[in-house]
Chimera marker file (.cmm) of the C-alpha trace (Angstrom):
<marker_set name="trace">
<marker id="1" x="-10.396" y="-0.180" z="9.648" r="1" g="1" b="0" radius="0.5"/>
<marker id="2" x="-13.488" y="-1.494" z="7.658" r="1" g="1" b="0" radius="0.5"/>
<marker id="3" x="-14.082" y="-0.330" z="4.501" r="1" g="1" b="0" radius="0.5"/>
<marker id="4" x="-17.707" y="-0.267" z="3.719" r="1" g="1" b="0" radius="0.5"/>
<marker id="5" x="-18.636" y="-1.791" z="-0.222" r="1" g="1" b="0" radius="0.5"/>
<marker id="6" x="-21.442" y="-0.169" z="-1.990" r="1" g="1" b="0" radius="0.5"/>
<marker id="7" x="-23.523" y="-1.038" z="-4.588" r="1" g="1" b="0" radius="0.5"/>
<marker id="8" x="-24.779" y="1.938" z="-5.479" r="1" g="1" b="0" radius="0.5"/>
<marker id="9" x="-21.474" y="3.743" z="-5.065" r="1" g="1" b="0" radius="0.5"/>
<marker id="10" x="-19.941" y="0.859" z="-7.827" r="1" g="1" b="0" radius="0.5"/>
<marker id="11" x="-23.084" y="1.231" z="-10.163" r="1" g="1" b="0" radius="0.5"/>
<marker id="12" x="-22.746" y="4.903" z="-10.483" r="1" g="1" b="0" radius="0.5"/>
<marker id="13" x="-19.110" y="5.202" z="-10.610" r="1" g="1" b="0" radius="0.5"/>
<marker id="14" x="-19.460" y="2.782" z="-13.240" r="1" g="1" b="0" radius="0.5"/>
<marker id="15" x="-21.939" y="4.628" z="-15.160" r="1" g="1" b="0" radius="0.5"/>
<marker id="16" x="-20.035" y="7.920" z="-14.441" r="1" g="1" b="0" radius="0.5"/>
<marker id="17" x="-17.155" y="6.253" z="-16.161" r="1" g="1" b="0" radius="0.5"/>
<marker id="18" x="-18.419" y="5.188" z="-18.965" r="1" g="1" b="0" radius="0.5"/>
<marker id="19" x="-20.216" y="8.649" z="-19.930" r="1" g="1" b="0" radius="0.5"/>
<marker id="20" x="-17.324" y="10.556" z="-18.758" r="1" g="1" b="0" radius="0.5"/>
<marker id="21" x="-15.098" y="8.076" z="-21.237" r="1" g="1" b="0" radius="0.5"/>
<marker id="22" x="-17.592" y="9.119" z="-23.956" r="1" g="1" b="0" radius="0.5"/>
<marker id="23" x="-17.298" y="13.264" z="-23.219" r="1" g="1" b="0" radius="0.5"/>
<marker id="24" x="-13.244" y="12.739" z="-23.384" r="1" g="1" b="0" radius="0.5"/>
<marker id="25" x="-12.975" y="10.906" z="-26.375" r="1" g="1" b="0" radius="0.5"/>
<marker id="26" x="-15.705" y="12.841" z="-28.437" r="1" g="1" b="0" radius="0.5"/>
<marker id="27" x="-14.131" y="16.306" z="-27.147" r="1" g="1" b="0" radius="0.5"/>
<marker id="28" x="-10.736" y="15.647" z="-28.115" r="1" g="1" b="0" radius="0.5"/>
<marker id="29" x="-11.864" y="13.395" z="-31.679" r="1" g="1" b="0" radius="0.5"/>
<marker id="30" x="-13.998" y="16.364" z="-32.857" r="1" g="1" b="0" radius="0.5"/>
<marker id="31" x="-12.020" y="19.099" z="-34.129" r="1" g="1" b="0" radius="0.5"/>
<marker id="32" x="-14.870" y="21.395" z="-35.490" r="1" g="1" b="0" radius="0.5"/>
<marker id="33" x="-15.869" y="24.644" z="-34.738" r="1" g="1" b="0" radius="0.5"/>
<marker id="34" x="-16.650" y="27.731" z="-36.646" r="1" g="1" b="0" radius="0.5"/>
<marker id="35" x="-16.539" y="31.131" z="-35.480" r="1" g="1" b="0" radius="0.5"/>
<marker id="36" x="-16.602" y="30.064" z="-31.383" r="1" g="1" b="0" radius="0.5"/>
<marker id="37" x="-14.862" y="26.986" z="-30.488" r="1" g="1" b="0" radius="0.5"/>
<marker id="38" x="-15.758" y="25.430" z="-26.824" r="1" g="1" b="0" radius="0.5"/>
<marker id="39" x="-13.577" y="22.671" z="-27.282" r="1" g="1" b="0" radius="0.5"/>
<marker id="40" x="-12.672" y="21.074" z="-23.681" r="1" g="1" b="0" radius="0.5"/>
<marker id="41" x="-16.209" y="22.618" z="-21.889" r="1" g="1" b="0" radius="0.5"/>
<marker id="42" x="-17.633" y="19.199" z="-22.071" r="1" g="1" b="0" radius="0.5"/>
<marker id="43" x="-14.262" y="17.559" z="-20.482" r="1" g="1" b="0" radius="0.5"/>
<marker id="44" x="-14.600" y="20.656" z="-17.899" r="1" g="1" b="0" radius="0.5"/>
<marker id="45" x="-18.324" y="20.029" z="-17.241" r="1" g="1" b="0" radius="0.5"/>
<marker id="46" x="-17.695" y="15.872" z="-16.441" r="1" g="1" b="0" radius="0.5"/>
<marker id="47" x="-14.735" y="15.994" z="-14.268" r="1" g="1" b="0" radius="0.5"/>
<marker id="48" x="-15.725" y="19.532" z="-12.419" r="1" g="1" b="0" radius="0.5"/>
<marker id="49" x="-15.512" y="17.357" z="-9.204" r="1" g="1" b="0" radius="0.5"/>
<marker id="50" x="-11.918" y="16.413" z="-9.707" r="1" g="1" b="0" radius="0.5"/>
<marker id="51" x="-10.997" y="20.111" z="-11.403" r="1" g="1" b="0" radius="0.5"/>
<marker id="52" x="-12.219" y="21.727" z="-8.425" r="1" g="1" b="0" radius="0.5"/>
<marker id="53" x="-10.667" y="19.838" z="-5.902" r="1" g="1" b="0" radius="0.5"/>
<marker id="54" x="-7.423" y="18.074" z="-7.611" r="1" g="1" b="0" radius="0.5"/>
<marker id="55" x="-6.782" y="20.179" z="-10.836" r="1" g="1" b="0" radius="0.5"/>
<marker id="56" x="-6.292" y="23.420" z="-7.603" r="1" g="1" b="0" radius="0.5"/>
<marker id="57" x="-3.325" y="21.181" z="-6.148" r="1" g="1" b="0" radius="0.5"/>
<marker id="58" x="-2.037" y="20.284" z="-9.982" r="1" g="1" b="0" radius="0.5"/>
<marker id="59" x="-1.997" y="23.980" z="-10.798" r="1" g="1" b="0" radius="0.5"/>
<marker id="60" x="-0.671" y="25.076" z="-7.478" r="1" g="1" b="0" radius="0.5"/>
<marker id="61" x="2.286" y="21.841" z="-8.468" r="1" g="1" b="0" radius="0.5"/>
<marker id="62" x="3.127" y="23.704" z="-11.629" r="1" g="1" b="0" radius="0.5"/>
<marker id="63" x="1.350" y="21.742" z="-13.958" r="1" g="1" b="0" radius="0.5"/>
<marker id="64" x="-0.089" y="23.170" z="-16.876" r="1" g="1" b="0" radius="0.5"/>
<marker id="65" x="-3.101" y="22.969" z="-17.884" r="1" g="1" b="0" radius="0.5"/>
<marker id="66" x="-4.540" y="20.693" z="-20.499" r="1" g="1" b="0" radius="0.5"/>
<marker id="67" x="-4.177" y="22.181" z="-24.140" r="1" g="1" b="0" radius="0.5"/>
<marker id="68" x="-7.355" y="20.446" z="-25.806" r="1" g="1" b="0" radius="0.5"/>
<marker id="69" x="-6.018" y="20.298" z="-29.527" r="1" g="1" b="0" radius="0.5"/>
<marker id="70" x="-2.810" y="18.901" z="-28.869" r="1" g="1" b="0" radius="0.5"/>
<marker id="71" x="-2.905" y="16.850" z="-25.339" r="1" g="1" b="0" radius="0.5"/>
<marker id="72" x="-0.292" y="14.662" z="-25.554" r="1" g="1" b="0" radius="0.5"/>
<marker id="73" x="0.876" y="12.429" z="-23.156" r="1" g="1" b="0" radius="0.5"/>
<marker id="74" x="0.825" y="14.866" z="-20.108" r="1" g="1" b="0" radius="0.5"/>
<marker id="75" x="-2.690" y="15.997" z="-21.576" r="1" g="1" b="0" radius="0.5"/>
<marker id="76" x="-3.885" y="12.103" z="-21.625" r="1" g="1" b="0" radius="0.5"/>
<marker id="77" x="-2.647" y="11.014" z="-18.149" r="1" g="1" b="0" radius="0.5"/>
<marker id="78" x="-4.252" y="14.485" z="-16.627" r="1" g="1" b="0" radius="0.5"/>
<marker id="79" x="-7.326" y="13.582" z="-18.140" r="1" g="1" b="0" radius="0.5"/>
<marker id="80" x="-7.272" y="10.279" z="-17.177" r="1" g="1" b="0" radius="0.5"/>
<marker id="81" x="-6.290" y="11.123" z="-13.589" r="1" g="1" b="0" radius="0.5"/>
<marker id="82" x="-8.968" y="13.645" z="-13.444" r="1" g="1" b="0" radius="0.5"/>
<marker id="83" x="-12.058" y="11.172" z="-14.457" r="1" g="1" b="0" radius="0.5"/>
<marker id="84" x="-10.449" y="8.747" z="-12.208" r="1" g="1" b="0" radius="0.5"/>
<marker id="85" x="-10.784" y="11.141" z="-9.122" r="1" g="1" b="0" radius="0.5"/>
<marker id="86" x="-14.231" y="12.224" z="-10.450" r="1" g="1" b="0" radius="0.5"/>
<marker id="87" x="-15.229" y="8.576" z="-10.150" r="1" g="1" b="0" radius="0.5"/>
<marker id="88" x="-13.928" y="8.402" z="-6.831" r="1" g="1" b="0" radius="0.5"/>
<marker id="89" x="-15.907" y="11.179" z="-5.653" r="1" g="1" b="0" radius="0.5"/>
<marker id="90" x="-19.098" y="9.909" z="-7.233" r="1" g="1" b="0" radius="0.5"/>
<marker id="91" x="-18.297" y="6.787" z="-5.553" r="1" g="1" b="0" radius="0.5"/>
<marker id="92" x="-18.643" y="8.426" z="-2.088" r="1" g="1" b="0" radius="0.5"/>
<marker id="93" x="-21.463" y="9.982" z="-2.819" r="1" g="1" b="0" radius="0.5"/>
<marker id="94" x="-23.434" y="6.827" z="-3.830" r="1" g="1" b="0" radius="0.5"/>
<marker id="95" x="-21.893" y="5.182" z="-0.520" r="1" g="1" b="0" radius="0.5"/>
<marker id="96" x="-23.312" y="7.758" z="1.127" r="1" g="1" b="0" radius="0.5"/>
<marker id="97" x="-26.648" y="7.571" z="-0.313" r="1" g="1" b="0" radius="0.5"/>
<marker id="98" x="-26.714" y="3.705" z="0.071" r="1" g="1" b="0" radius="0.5"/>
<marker id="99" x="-25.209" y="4.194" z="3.955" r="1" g="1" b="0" radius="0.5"/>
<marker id="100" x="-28.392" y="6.989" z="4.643" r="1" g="1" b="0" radius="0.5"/>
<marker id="101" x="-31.059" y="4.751" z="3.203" r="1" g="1" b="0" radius="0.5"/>
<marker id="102" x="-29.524" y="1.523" z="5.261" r="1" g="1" b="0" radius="0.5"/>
<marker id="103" x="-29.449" y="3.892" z="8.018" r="1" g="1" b="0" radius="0.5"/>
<marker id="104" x="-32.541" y="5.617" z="8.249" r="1" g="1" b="0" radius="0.5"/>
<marker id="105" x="-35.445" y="5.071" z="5.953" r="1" g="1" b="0" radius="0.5"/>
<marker id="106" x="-34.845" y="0.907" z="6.149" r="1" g="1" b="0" radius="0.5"/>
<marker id="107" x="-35.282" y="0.330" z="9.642" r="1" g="1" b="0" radius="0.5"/>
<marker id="108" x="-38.278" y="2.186" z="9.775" r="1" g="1" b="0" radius="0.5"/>
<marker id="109" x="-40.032" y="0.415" z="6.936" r="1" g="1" b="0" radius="0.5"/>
<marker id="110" x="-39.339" y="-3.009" z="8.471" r="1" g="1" b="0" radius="0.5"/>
<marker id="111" x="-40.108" y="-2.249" z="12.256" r="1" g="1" b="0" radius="0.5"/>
<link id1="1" id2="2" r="1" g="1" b="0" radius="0.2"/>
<link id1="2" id2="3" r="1" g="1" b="0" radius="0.2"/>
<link id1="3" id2="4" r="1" g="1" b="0" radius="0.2"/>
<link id1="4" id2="5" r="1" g="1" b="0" radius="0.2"/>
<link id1="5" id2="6" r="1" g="1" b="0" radius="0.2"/>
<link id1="6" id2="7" r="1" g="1" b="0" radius="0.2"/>
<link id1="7" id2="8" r="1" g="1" b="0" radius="0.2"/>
<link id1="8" id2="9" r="1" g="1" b="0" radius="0.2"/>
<link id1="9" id2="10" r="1" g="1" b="0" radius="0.2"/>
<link id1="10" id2="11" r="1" g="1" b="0" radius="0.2"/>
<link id1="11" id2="12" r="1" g="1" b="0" radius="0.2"/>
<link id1="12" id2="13" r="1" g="1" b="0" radius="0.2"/>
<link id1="13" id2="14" r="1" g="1" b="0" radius="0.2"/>
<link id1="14" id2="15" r="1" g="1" b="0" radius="0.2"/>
<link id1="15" id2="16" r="1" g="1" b="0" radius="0.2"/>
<link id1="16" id2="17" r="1" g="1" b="0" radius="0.2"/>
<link id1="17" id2="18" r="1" g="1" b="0" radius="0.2"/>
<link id1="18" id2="19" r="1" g="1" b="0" radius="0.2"/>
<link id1="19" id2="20" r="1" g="1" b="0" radius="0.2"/>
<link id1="20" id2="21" r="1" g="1" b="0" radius="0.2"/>
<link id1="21" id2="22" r="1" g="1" b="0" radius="0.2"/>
<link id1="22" id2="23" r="1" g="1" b="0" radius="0.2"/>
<link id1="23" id2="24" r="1" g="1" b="0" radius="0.2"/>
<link id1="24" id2="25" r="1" g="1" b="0" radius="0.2"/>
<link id1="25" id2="26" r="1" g="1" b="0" radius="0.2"/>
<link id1="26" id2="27" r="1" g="1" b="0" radius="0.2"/>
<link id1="27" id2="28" r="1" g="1" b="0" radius="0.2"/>
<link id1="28" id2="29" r="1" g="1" b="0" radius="0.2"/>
<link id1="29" id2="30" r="1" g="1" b="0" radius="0.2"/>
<link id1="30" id2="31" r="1" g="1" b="0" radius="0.2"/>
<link id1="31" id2="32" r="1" g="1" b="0" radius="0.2"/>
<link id1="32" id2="33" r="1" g="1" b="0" radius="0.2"/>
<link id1="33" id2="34" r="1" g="1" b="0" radius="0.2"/>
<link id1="34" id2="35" r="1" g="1" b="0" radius="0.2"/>
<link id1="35" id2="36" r="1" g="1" b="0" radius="0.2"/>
<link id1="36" id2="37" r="1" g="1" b="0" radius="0.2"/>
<link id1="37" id2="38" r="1" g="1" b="0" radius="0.2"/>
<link id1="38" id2="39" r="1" g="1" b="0" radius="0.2"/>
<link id1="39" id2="40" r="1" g="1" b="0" radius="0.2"/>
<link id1="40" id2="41" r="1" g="1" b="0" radius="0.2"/>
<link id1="41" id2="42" r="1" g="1" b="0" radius="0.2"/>
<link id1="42" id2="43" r="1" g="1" b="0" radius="0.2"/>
<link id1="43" id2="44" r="1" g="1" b="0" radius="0.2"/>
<link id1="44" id2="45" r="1" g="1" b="0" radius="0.2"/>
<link id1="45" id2="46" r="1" g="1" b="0" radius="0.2"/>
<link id1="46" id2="47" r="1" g="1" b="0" radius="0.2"/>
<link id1="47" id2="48" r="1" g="1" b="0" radius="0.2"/>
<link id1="48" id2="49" r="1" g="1" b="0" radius="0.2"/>
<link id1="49" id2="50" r="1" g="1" b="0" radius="0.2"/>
<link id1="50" id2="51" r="1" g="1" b="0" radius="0.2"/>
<link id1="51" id2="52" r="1" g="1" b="0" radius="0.2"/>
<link id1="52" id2="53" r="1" g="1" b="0" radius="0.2"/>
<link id1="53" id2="54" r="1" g="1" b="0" radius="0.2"/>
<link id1="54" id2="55" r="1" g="1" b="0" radius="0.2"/>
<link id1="55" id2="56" r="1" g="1" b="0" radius="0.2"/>
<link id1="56" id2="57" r="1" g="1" b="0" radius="0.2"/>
<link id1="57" id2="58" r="1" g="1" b="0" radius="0.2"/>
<link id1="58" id2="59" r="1" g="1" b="0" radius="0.2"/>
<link id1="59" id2="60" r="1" g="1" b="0" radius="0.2"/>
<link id1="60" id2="61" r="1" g="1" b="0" radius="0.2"/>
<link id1="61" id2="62" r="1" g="1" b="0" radius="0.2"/>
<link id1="62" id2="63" r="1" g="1" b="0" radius="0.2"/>
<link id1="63" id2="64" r="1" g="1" b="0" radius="0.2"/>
<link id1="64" id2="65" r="1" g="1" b="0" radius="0.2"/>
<link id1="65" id2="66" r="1" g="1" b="0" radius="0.2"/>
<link id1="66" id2="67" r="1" g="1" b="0" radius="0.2"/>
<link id1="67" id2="68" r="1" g="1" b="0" radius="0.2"/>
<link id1="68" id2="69" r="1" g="1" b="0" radius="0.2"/>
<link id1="69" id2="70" r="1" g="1" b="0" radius="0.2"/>
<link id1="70" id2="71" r="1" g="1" b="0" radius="0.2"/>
<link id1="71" id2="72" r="1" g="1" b="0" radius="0.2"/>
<link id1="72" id2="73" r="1" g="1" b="0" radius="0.2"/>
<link id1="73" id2="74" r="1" g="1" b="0" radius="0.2"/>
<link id1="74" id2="75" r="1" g="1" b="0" radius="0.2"/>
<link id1="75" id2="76" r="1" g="1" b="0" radius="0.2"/>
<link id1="76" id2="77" r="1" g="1" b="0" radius="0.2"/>
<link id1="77" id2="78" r="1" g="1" b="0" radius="0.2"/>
<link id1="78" id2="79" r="1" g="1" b="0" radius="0.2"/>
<link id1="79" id2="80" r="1" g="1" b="0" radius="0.2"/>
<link id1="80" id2="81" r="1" g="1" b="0" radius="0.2"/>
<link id1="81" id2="82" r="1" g="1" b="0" radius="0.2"/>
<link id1="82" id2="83" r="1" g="1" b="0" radius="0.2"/>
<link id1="83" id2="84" r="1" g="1" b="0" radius="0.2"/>
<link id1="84" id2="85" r="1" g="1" b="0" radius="0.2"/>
<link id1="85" id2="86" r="1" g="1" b="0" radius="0.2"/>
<link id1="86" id2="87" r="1" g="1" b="0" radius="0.2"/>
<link id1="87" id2="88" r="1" g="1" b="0" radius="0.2"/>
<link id1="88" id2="89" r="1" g="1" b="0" radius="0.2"/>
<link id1="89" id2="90" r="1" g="1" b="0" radius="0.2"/>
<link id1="90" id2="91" r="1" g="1" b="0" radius="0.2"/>
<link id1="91" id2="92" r="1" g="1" b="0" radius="0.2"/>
<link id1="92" id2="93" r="1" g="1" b="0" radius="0.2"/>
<link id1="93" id2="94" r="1" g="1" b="0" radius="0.2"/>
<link id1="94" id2="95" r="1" g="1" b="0" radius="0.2"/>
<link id1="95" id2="96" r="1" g="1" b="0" radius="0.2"/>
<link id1="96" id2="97" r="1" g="1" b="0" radius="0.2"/>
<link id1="97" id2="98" r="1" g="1" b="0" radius="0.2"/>
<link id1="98" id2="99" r="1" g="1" b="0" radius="0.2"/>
<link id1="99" id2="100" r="1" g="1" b="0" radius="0.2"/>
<link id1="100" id2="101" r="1" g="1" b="0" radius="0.2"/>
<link id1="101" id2="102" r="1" g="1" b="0" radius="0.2"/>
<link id1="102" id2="103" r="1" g="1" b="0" radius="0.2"/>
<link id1="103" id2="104" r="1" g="1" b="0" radius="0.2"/>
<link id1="104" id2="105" r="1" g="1" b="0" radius="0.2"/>
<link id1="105" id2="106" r="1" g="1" b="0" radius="0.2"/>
<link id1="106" id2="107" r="1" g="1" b="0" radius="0.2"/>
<link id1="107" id2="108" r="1" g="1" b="0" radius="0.2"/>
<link id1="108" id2="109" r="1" g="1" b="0" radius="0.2"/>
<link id1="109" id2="110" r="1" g="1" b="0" radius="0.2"/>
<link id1="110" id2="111" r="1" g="1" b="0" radius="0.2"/>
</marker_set>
């Protein structure tokens, strides 16, 4: 079985990953809030792909959820596990977007 590369797919995984690095580590650094407090929102908001589709089978495992002000190490590794399979995801997606172009709209601009 062949295993198609993409460009794309790397580029914006890559990019994903690096702003998804950023929402983690400025949600859990920033311990501020005044009367309403949405700490973890932005860490909900980045890896929605993974918490919809991974963090259902986690929960449905009997893992708890991720407790934003103290994470610890169980907190950490979920979080990392979840940008990881968020990454993944918007991997496929850019494959796919690179594999529809190469497909369709390419052929017809050379012919």
């Amino acid at each position: 079985m062949k295993i198609y590369q993409s460009w794309l797919g790397a580029a914006l995984a890559l990019i994903y990953t690096c702003a998804a690095v950023y929402v983690v580590q400025d949600e859990l650094r920033n311990t501020g809030g005044g009367w309403i407090n949405l700490r973890g929102m932005g860490v909900v908001l980045v890896t929605a792909p993974s918490q919809a589709t991974f963090g259902v089978v986690l929960e449905w495992l009997g893992v708890p959820r991720v407790d934003y002000s103290e994470p610890g190490l169980g907190g950490y590794s979920q979080l990392a596990l979840h940008v990881l399979v968020s990454a993944a995801v918007v991997y496929l997606l850019g494959c796919g977007i690179e594999w529809a172009t190469r497909r369709w709209l390419l052929p017809r601009l050379v012919s």
